[in-house]
C-alpha positions as CSV (number, residue, x, y, z in Angstrom):
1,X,165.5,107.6,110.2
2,X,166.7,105.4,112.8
3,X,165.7,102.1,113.7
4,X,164.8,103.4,117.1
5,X,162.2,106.3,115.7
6,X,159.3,106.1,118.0
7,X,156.0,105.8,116.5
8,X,152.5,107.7,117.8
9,X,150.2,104.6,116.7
10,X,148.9,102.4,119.0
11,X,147.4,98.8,117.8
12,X,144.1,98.8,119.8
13,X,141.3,97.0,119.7
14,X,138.2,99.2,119.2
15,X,134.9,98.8,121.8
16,X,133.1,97.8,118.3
17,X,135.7,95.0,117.6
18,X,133.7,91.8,117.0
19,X,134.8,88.2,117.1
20,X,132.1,86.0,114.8
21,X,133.0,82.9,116.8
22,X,131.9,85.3,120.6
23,X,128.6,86.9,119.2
24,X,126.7,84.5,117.0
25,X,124.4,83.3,119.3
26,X,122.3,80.2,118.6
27,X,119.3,81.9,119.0
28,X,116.7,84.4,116.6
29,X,117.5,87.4,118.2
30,X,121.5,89.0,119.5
31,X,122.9,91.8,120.5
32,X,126.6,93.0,121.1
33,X,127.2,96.0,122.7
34,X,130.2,98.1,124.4
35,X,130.8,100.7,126.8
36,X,134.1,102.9,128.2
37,X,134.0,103.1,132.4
38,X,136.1,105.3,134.1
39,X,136.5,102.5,136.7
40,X,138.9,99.5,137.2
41,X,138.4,96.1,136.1
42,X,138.2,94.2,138.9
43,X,135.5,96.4,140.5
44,X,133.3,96.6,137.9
45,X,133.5,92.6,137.5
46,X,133.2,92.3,141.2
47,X,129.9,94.5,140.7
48,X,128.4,92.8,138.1
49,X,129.1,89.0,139.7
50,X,126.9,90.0,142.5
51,X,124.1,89.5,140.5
52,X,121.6,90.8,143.3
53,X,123.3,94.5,142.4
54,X,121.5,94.1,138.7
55,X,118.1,95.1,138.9
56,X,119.6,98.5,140.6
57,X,120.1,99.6,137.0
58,X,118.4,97.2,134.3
59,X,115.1,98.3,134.3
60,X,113.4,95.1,132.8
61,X,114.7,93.1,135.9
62,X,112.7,92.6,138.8
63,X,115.1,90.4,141.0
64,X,117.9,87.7,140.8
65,X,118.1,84.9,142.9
66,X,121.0,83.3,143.6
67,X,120.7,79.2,143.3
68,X,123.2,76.4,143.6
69,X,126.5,75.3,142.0
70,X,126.3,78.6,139.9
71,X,123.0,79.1,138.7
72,X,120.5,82.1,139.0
73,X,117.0,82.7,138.7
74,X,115.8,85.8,137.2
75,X,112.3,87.6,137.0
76,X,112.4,89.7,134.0
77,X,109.4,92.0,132.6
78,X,108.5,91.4,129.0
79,X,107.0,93.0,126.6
80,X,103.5,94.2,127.7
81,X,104.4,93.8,131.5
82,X,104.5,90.1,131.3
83,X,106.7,88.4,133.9
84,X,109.1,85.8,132.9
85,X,111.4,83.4,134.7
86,X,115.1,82.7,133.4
87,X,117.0,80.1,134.8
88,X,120.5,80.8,134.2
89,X,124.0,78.8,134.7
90,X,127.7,80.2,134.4
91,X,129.5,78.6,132.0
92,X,132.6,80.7,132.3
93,X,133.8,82.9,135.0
94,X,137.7,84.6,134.8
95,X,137.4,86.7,137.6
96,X,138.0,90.5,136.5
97,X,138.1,89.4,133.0
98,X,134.7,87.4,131.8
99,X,131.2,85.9,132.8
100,X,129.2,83.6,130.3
101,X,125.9,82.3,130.5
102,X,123.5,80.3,129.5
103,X,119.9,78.6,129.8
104,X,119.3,75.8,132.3
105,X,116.3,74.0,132.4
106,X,113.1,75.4,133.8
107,X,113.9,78.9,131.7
108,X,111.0,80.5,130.3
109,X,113.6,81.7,127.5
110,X,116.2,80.2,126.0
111,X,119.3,82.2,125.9
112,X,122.9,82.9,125.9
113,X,125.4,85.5,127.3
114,X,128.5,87.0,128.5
115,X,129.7,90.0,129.7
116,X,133.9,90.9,129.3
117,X,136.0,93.8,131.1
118,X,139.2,94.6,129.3
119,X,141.7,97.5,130.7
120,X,141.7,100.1,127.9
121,X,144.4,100.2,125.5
122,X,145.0,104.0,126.7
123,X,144.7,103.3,130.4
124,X,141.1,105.1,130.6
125,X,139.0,102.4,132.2
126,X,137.6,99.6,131.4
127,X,136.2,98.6,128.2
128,X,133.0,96.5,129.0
129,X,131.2,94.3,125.8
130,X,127.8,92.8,126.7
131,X,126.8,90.2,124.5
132,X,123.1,88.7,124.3
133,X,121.5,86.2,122.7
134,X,117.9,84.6,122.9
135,X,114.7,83.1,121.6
136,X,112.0,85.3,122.1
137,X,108.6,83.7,123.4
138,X,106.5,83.7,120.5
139,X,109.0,83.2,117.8
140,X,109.2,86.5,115.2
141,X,106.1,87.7,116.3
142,X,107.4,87.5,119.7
143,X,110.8,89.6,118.5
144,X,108.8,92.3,116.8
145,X,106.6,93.0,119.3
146,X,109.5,93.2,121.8
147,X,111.4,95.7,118.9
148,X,107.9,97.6,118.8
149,X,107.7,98.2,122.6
150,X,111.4,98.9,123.2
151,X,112.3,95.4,124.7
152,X,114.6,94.2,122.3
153,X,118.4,92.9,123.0
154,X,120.3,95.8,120.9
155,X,118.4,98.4,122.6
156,X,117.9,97.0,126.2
157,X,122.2,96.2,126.4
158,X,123.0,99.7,124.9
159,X,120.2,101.0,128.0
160,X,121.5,98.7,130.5
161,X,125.4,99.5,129.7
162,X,124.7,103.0,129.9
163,X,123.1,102.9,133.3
164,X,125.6,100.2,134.4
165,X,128.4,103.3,133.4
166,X,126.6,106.0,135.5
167,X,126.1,104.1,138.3
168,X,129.8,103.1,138.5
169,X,131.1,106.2,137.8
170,X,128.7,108.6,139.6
171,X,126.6,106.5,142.4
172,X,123.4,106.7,140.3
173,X,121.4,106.8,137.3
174,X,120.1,108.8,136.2
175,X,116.4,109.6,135.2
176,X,113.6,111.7,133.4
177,X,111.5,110.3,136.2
178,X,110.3,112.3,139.0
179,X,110.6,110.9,142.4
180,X,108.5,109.9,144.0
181,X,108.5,112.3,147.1
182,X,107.8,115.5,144.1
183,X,105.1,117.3,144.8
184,X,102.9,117.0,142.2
185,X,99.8,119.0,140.9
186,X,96.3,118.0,140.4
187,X,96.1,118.8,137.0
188,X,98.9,116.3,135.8
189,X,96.7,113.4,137.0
């Protein structure tokens, strides 16, 4: 063999890669998760730092509001339809690359975050890891009631990153829900 022989392996980095030092959060409860979009970086970053654009596919967001010097108010719904208000500041923003977060004062949850978009090793997409970490209201009662009613971290980033994914790569998500403008019969009141 030659020393010029051409190899077929690649060194990537799999979507599951995880660096202990990025996603042990401080708090009781995290959540790492990753998604492939057939998109490019840039605009799925630029989508995501418009915060207003979020509640179009997380369902347990109600609105964000944008504050000053680059914090955010959000109005989540909780377990059991309970409202809650998270205060939020960016603690890291690399455009196209990386937005962390974290708590600010006035949150009715403490917590921790960051999102990252990576170009994929193969040049499909965008890799995007969502990482989430928090103390739920009510301490381990509070976190098994949230796992009980489908609230938790794990499974609300692996929902949210698959709605984030259709809606960037077909213009909507989509739903078991029937709109509201379906006829509906009687009987199914």
């Amino acid at each position: 063999m030659s020393e010029h022989t051409r190899s077929t392996d690649a060194e990537v980095v799999s979507t599951a890669y995880l660096d202990d030092e990025l996603v042990e959060g401080e708090h009781a409860a995290s959540s790492v998760r990753a998604v492939l979009i057939n998109r490019p970086r840039q605009e799925l970053y630029a989508f995501w730092r418009d915060f207003g654009n979020l509640p179009r596919f997380m369902e347990n967001v109600k609105a964000v509001e944008t504050l000053e010097s680059g914090r955010s108010q959000w109005t989540v719904v909780g377990p059991a339809g309970a409202d809650f208000d998270l205060v939020s500041e960016i603690i890291e923003d690399v455009s196209g690359e990386r937005i962390a977060w974290r708590s600010d004062e006035g949150s009715d949850v403490d917590h921790e975050g960051w999102i990252e978009f990576r170009d994929n090793a193969f040049g499909r997409g965008t890799e995007v890891r969502l990482f989430i970490s928090y103390d739920p209201p009510a301490g381990a009662v509070g976190k098994l009631v949230a796992k009980v009613m489908q609230r938790e971290p794990r499974i609300q980033a692996r929902r949210e990153l698959r709605r984030f994914k259709q809606l960037m790569e077909t213009g909507e998500v989509s739903t078991s829900k029937a709109p509201d403008a379906a006829p509906r019969a009687s009987r199914h009141f």
